[in-house]
N, CA, C and O atoms as a Tinker XYZ file with bonds, in Angstrom:
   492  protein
     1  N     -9.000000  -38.008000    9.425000    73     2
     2  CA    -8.186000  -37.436000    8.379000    64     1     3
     3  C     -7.813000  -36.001000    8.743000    63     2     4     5
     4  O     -8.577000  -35.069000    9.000000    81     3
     5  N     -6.848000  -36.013000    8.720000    73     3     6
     6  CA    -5.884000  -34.457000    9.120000    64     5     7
     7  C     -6.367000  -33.264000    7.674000    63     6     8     9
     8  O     -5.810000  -33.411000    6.586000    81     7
     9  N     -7.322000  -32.264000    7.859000    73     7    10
    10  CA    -7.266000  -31.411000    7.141000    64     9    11
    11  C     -6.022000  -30.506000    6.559000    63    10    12    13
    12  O     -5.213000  -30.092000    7.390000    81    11
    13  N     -5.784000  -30.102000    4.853000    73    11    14
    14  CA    -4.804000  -29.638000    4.616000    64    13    15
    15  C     -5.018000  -28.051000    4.493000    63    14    16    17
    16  O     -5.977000  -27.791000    3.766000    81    15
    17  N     -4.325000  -26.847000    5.056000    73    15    18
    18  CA    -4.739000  -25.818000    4.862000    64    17    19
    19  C     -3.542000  -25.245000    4.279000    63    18    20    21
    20  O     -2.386000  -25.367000    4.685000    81    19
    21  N     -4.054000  -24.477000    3.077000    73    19    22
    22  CA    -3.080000  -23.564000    2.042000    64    21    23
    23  C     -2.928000  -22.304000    2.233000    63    22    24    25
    24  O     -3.674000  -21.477000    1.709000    81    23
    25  N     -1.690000  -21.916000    3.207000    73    23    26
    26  CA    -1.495000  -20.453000    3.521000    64    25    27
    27  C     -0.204000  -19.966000    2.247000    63    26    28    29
    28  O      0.939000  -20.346000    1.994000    81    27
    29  N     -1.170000  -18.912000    1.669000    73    27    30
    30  CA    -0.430000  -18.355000    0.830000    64    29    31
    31  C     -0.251000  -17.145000    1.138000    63    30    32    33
    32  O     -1.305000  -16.511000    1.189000    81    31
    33  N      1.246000  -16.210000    1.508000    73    31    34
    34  CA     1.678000  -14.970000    1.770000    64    33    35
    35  C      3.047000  -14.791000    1.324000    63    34    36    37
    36  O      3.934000  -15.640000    1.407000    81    35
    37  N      3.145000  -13.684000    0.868000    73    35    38
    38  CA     4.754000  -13.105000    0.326000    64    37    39
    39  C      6.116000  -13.199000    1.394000    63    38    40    41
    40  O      7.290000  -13.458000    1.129000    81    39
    41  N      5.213000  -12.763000    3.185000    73    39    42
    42  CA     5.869000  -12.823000    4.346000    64    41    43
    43  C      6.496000  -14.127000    4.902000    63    42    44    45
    44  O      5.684000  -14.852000    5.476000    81    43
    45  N      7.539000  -14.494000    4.860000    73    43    46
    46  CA     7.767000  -16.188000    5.232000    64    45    47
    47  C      7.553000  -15.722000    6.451000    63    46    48    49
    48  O      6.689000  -16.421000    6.981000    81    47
    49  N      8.015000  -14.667000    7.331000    73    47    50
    50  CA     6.983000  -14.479000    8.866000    64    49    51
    51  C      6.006000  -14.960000    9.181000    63    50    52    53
    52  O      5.988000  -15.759000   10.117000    81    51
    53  N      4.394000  -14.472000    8.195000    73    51    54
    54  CA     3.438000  -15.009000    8.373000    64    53    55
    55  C      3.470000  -16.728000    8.071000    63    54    56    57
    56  O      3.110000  -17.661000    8.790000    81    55
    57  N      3.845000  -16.716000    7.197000    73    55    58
    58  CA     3.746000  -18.442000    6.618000    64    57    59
    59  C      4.055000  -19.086000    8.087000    63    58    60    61
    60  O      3.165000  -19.763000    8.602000    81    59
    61  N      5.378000  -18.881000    8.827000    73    59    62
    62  CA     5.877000  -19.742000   10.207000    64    61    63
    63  C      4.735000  -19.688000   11.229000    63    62    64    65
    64  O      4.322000  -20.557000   11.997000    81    63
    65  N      4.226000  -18.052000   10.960000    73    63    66
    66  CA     3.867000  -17.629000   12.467000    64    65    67
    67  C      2.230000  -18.765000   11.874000    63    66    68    69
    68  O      1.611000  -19.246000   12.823000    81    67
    69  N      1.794000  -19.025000   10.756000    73    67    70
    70  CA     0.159000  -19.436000   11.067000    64    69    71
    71  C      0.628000  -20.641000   10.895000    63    70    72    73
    72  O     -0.263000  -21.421000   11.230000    81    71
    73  N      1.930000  -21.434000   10.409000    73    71    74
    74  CA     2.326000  -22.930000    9.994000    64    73    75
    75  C      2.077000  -23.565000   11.741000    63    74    76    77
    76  O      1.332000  -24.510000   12.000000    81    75
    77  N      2.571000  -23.094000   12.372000    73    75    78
    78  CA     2.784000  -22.846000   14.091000    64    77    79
    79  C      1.027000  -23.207000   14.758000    63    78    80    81
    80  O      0.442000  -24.250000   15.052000    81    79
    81  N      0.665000  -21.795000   14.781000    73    79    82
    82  CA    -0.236000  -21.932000   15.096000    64    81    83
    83  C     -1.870000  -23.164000   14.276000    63    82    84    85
    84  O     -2.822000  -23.547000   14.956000    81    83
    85  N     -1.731000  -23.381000   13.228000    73    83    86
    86  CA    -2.401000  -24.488000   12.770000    64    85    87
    87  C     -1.963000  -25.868000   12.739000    63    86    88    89
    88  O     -2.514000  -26.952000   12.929000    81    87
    89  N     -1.098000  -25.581000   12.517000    73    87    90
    90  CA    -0.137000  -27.324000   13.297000    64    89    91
    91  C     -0.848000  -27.591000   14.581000    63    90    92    93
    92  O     -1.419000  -28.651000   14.839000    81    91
    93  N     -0.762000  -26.415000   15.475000    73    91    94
    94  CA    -1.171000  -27.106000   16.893000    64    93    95
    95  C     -2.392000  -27.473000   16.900000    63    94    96    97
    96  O     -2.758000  -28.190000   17.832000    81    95
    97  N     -3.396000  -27.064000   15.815000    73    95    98
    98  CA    -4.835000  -27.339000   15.987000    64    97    99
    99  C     -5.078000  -28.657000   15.314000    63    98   100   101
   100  O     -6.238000  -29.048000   15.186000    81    99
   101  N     -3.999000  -29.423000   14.842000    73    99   102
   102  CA    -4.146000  -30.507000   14.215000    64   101   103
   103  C     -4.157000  -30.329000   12.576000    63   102   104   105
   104  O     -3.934000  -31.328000   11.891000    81   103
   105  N     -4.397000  -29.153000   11.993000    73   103   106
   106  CA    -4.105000  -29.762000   10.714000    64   105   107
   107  C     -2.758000  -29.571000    9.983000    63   106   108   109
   108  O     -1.860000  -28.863000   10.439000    81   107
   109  N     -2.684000  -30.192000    8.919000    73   107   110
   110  CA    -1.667000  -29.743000    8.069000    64   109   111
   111  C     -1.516000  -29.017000    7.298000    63   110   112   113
   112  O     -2.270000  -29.094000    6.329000    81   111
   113  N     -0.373000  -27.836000    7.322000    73   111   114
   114  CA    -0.243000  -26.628000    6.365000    64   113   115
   115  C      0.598000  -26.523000    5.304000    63   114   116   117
   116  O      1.798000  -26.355000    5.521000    81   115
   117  N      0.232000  -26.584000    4.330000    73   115   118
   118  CA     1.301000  -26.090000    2.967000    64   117   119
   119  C      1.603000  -24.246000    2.843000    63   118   120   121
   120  O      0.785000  -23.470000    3.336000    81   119
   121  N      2.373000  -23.937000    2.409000    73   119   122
   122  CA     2.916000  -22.966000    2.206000    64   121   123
   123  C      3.307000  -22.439000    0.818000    63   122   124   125
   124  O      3.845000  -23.005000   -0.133000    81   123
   125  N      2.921000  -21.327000    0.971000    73   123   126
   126  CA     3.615000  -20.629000   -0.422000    64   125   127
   127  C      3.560000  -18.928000   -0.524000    63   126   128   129
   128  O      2.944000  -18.099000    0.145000    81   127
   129  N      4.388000  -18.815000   -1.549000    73   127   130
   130  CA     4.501000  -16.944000   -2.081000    64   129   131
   131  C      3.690000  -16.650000   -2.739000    63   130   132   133
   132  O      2.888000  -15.776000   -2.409000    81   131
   133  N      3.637000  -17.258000   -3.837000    73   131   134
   134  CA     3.203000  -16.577000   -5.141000    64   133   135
   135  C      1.791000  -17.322000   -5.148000    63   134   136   137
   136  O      1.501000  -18.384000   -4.598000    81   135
   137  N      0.859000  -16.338000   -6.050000    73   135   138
   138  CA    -0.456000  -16.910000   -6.583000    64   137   139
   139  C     -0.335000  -18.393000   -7.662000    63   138   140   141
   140  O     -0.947000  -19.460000   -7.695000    81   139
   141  N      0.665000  -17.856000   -8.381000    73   139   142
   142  CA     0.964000  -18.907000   -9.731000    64   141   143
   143  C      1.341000  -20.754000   -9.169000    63   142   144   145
   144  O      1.268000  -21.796000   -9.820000    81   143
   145  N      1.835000  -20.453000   -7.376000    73   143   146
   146  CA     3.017000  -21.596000   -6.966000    64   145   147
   147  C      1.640000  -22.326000   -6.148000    63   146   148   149
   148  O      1.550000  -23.531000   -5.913000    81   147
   149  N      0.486000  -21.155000   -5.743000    73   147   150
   150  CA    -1.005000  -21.887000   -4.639000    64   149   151
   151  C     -1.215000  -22.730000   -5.925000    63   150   152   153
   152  O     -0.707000  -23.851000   -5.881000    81   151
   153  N     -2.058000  -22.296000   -7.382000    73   151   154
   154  CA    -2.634000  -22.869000   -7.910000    64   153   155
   155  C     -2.169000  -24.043000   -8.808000    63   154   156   157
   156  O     -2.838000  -24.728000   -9.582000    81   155
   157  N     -0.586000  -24.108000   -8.445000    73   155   158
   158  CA     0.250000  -25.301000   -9.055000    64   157   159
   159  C     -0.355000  -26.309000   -7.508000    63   158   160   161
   160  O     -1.071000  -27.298000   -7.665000    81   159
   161  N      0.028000  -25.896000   -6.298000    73   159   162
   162  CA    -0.719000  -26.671000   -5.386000    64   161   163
   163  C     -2.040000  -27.428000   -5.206000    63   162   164   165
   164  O     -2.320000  -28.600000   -4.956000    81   163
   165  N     -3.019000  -25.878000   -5.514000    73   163   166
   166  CA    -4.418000  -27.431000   -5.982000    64   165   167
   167  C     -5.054000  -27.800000   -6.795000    63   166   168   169
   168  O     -6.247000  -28.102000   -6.819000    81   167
   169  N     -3.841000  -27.808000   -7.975000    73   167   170
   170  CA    -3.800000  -28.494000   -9.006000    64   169   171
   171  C     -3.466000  -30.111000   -8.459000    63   170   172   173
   172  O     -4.139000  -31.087000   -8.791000    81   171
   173  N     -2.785000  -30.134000   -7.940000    73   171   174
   174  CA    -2.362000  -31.488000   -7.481000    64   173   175
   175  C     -2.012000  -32.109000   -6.215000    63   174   176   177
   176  O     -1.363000  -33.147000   -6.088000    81   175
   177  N     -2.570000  -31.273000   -5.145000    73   175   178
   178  CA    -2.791000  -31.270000   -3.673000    64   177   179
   179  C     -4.472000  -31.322000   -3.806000    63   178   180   181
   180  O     -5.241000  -30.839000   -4.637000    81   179
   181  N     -4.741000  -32.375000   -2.243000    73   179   182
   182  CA    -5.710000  -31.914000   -1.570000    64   181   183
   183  C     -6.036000  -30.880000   -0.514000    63   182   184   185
   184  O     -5.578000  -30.745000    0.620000    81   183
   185  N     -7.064000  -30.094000   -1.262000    73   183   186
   186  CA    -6.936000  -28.775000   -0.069000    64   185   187
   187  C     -7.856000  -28.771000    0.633000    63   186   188   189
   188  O     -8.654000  -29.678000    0.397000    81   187
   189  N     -8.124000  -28.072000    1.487000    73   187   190
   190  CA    -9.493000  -28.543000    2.431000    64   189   191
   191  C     -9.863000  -26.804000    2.800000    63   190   192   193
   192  O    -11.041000  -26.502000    2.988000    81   191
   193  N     -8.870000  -25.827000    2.873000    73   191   194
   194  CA    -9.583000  -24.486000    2.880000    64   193   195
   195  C     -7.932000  -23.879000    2.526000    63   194   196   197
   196  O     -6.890000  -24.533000    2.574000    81   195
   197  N     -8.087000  -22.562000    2.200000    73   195   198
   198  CA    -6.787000  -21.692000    1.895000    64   197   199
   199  C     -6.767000  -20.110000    2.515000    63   198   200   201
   200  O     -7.659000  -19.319000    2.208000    81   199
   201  N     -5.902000  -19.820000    3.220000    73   199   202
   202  CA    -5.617000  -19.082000    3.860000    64   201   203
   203  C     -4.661000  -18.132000    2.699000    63   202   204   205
   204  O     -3.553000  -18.594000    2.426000    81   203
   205  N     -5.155000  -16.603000    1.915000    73   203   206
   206  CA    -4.734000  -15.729000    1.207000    64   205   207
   207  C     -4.437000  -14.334000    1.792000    63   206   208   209
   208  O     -5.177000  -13.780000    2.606000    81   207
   209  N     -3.435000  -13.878000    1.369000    73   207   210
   210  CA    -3.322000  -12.803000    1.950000    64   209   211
   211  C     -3.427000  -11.859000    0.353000    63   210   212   213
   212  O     -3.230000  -12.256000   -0.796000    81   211
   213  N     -3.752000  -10.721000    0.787000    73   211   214
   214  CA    -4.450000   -9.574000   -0.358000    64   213   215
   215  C     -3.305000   -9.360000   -1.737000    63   214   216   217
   216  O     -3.534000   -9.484000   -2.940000    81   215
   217  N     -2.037000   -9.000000   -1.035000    73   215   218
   218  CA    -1.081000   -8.639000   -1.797000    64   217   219
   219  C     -0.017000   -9.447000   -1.748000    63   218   220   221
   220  O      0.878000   -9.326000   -0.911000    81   219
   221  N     -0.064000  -10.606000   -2.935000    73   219   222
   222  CA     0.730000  -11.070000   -3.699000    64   221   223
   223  C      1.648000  -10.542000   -4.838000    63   222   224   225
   224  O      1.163000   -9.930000   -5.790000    81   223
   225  N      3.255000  -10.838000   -4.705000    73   223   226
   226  CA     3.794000  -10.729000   -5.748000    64   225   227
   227  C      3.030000  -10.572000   -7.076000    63   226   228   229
   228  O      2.758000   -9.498000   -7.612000    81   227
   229  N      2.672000  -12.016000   -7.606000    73   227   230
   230  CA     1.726000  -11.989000   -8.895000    64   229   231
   231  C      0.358000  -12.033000   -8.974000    63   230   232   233
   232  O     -0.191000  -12.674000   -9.870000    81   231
   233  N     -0.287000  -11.397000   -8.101000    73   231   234
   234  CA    -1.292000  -11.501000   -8.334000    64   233   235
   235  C     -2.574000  -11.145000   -7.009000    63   234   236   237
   236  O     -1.865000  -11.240000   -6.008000    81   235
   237  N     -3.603000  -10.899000   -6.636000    73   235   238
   238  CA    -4.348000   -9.821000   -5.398000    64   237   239
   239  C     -4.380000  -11.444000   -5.203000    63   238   240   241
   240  O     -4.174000  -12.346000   -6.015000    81   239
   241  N     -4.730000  -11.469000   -3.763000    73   239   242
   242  CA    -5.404000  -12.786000   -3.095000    64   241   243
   243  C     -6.908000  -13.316000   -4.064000    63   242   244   245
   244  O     -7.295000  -14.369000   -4.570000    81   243
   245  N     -7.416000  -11.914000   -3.948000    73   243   246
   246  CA    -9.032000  -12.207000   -4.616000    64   245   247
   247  C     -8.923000  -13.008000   -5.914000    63   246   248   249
   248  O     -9.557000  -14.008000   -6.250000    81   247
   249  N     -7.682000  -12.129000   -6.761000    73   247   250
   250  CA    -7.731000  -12.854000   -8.118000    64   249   251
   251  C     -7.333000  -14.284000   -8.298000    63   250   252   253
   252  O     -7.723000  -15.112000   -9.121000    81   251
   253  N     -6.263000  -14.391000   -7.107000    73   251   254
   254  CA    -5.999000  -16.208000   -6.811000    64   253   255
   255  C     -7.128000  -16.693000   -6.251000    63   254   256   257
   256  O     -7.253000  -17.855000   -6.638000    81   255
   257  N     -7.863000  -16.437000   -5.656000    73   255   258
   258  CA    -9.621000  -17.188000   -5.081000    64   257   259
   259  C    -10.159000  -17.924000   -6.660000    63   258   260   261
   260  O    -10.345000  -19.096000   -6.985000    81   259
   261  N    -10.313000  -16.413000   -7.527000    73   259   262
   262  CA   -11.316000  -16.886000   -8.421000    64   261   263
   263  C    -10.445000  -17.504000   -9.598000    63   262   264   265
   264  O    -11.149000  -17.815000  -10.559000    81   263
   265  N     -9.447000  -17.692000   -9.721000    73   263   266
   266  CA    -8.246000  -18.477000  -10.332000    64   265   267
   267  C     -8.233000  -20.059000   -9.917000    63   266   268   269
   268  O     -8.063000  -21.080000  -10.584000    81   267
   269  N     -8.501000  -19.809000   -8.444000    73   267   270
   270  CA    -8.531000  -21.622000   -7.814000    64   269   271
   271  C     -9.924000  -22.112000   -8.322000    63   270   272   273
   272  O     -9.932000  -23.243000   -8.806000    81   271
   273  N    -10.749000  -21.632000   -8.294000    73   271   274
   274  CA   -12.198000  -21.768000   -8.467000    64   273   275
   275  C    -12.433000  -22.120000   -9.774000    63   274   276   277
   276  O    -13.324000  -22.948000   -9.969000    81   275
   277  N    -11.793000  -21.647000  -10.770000    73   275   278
   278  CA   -11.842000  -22.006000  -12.076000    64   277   279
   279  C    -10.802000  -23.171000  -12.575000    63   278   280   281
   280  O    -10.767000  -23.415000  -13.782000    81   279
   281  N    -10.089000  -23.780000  -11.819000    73   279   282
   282  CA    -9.550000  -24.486000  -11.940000    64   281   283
   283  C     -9.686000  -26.045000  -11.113000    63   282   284   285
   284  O     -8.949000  -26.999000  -11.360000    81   283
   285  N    -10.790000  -26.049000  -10.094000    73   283   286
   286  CA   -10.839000  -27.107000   -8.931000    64   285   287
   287  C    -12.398000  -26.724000   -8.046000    63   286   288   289
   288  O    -12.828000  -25.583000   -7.875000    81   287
   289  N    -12.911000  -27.718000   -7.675000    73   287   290
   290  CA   -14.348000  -27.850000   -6.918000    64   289   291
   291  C    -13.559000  -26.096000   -5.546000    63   290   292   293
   292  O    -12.499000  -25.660000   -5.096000    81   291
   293  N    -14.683000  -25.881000   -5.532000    73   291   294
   294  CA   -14.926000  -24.945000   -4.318000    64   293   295
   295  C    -14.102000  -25.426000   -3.309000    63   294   296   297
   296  O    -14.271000  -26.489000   -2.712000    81   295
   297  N    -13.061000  -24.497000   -3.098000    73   295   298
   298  CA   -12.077000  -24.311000   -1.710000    64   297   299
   299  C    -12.437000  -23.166000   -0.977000    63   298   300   301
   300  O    -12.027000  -22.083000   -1.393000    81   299
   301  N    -13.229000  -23.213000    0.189000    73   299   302
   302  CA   -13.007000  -22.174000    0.885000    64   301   303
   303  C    -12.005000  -21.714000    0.991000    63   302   304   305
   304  O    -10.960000  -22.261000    0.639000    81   303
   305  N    -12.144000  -20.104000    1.730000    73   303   306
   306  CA   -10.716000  -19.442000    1.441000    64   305   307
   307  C    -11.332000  -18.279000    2.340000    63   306   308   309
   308  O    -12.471000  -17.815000    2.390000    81   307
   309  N    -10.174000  -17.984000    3.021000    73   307   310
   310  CA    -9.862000  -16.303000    4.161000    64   309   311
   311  C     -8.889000  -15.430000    3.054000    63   310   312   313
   312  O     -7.950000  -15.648000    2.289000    81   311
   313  N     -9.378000  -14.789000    3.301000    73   311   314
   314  CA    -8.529000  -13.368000    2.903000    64   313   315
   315  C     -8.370000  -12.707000    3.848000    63   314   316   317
   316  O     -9.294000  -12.243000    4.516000    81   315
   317  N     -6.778000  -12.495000    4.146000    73   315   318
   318  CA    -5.644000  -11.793000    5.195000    64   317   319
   319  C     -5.282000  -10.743000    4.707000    63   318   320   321
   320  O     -4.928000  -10.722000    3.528000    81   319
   321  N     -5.277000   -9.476000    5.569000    73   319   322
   322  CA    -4.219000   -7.943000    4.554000    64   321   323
   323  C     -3.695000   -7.547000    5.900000    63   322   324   325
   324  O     -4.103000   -7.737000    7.046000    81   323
   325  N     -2.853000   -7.051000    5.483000    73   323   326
   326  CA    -2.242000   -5.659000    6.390000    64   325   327
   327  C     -2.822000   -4.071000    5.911000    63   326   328   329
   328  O     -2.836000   -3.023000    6.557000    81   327
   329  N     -3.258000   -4.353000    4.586000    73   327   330
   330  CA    -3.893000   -2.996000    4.338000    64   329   331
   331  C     -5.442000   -2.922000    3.939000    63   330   332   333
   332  O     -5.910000   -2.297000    2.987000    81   331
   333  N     -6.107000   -3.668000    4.841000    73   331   334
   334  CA    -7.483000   -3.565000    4.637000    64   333   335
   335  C     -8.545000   -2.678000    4.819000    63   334   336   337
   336  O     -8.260000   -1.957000    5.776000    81   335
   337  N     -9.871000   -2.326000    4.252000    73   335   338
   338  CA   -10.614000   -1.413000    4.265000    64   337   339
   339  C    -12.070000   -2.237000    3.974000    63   338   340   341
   340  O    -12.090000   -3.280000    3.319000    81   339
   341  N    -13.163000   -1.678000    4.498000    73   339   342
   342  CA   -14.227000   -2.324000    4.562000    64   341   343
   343  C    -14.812000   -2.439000    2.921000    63   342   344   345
   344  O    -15.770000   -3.157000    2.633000    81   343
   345  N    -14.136000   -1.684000    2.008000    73   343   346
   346  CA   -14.326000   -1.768000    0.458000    64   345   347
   347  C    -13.945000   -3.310000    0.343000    63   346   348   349
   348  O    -14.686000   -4.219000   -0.031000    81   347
   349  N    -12.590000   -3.395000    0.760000    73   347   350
   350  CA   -11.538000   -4.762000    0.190000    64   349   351
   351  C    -12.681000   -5.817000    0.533000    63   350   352   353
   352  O    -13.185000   -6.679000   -0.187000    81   351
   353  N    -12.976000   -5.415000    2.092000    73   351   354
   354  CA   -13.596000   -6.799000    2.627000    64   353   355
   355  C    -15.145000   -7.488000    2.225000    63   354   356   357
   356  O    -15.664000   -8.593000    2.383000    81   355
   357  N    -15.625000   -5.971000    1.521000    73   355   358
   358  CA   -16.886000   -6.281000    0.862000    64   357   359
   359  C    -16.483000   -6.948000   -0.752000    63   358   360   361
   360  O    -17.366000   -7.464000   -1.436000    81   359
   361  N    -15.598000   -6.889000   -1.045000    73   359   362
   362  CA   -14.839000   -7.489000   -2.619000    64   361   363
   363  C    -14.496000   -8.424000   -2.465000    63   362   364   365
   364  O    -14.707000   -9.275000   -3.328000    81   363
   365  N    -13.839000   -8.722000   -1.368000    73   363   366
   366  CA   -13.703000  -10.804000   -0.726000    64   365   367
   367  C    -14.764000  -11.465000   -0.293000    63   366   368   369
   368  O    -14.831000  -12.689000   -0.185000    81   367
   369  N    -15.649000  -10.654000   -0.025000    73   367   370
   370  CA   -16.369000  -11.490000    0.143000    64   369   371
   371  C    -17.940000  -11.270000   -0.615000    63   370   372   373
   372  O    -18.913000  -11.736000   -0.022000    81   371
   373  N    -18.101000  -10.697000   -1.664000    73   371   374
   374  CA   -18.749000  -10.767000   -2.678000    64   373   375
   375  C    -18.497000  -11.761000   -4.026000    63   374   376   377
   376  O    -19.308000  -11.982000   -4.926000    81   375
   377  N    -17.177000  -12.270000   -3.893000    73   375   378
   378  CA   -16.468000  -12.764000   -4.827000    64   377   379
   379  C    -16.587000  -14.128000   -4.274000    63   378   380   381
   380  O    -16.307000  -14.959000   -5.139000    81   379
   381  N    -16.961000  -14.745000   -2.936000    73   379   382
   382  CA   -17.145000  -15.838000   -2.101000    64   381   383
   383  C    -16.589000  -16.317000   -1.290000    63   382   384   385
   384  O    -16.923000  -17.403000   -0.816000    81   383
   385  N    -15.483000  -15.575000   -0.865000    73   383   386
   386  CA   -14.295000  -16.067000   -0.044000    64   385   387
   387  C    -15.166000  -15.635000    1.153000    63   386   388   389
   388  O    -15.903000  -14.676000    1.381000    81   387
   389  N    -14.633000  -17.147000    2.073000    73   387   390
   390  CA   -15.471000  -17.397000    3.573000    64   389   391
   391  C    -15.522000  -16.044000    4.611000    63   390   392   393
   392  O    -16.467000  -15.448000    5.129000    81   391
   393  N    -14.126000  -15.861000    4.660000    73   391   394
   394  CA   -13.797000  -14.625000    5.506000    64   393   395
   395  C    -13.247000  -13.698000    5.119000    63   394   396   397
   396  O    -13.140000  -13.564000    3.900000    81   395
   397  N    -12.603000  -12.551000    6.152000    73   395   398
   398  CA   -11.927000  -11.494000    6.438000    64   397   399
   399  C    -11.204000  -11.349000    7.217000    63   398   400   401
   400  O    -11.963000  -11.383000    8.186000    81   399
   401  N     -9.746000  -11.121000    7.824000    73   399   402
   402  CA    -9.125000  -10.659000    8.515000    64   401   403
   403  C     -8.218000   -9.961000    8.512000    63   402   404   405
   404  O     -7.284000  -10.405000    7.843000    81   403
   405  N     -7.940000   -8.433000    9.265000    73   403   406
   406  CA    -7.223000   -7.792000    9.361000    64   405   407
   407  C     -5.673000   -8.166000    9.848000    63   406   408   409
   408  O     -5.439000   -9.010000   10.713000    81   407
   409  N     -4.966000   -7.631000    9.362000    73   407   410
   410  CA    -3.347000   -8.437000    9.939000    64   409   411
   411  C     -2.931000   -6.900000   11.494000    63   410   412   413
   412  O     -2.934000   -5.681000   11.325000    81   411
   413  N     -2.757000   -7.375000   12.292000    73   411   414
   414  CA    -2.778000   -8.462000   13.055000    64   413   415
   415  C     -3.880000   -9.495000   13.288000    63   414   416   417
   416  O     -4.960000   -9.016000   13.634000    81   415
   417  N     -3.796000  -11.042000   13.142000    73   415   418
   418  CA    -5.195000  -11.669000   13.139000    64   417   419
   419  C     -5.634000  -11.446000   14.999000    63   418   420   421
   420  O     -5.015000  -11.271000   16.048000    81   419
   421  N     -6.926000  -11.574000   14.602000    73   419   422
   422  CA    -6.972000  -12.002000   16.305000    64   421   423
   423  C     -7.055000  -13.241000   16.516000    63   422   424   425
   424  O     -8.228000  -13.561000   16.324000    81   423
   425  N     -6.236000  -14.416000   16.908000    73   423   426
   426  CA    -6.093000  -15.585000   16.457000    64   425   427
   427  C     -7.369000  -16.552000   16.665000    63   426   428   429
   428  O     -7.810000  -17.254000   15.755000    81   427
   429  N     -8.039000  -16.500000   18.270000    73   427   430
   430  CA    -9.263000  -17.198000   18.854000    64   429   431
   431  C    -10.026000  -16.666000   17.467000    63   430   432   433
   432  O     -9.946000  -17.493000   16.559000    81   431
   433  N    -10.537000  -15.803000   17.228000    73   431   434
   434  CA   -11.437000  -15.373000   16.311000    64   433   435
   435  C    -11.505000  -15.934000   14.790000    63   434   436   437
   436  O    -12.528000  -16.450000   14.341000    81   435
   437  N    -10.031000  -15.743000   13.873000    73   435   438
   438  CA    -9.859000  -16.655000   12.975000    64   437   439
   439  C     -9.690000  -18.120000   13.020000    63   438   440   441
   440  O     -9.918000  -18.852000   12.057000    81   439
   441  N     -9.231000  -18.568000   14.317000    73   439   442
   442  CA    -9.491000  -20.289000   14.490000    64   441   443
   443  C    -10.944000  -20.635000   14.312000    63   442   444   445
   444  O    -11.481000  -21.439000   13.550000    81   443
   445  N    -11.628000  -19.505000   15.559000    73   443   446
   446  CA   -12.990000  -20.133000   15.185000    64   445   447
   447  C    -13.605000  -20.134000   14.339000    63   446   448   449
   448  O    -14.339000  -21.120000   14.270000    81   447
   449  N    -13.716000  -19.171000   13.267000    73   447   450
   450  CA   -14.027000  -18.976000   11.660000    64   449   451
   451  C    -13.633000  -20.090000   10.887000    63   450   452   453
   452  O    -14.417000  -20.887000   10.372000    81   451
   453  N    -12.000000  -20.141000   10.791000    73   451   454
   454  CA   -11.846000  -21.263000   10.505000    64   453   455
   455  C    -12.328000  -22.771000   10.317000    63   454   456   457
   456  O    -12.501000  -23.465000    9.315000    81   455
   457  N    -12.513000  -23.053000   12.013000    73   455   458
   458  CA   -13.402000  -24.304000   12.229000    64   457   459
   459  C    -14.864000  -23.971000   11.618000    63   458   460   461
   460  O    -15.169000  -24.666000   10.649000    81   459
   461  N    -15.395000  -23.435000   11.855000    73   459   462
   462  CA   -17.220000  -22.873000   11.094000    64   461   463
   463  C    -16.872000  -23.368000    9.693000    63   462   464   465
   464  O    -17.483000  -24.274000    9.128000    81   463
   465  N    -15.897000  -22.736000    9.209000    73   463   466
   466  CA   -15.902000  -22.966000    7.670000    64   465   467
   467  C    -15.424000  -24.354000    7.044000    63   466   468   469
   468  O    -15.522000  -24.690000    5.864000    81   467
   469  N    -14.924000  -25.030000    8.026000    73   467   470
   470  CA   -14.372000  -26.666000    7.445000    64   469   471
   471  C    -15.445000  -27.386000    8.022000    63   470   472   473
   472  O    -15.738000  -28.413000    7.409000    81   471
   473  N    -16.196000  -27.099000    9.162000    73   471   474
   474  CA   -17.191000  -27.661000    9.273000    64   473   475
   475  C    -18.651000  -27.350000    8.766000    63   474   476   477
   476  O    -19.742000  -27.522000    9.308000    81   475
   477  N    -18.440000  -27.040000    8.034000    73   475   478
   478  CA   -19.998000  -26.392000    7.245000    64   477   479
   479  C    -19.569000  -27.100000    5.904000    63   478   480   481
   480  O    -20.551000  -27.117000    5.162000    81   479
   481  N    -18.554000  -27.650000    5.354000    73   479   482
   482  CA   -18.384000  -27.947000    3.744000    64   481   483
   483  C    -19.115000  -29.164000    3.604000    63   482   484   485
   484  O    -19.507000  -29.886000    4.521000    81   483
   485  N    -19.268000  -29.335000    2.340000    73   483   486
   486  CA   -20.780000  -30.239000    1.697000    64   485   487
   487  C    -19.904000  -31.061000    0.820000    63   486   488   489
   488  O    -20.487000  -31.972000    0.231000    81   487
   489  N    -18.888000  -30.959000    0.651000    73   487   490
   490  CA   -17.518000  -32.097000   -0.260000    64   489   491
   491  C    -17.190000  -32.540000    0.187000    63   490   492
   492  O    -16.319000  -33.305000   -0.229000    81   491
């Protein structure tokens, strides 16, 4: 079964540039802008982990984490910024989100995180 991963960013740049690069690793990627348009997604998508970036139109990445969470079983989830600080990254991940990455990603590094985190799930 082809894992589905939910990259949500304002940048349709980023959306191509990680649609690209996770395609080639075999899974399948959904896409979106807004916080409000992810959680219409796994509302009625299967998700298997979600890829957030900090600053959303409507809403911080973090607050869409704990928005999905209250709405659907535990989705892992990365949190992506371009304006990150070791504050942000201690707030993503106090809040439970799997990872951290700074934009530019370093890609080997978030793949392999990635894989750790779909292979460690208990659902």
């Amino acid at each position: 079964m082809r894992r589905t991963i939910l990259v949500v960013d304002d940048q349709p740049s980023m959306c191509w540039i990680l649609t690209k690069i996770l395609s080639r690793e075999g899974y399948q990627v959904k896409t979106t802008a807004t916080g409000s348009s992810a959680l219409a997604i796994v509302e009625t998508d299967e998700v298997h982990a979600a890829i957030v970036d900090y600053r959303l139109p409507d809403m911080t990445g973090i607050e869409l984490f704990q928005r999905m969470m209250k709405k659907r079983r535990r989705i892992p989830a990365v949190l992506i910024t371009s304006y990150g600080s070791p504050e942000l990254r201690d707030a993503a991940l106090n809040v439970g989100m799997r990872a951290y990455f700074d934009k530019p990603l370093d890609v080997r590094k978030f793949l392999g995180e990635l894989k750790e985190i779909l292979g460690s799930r208990t659902d």
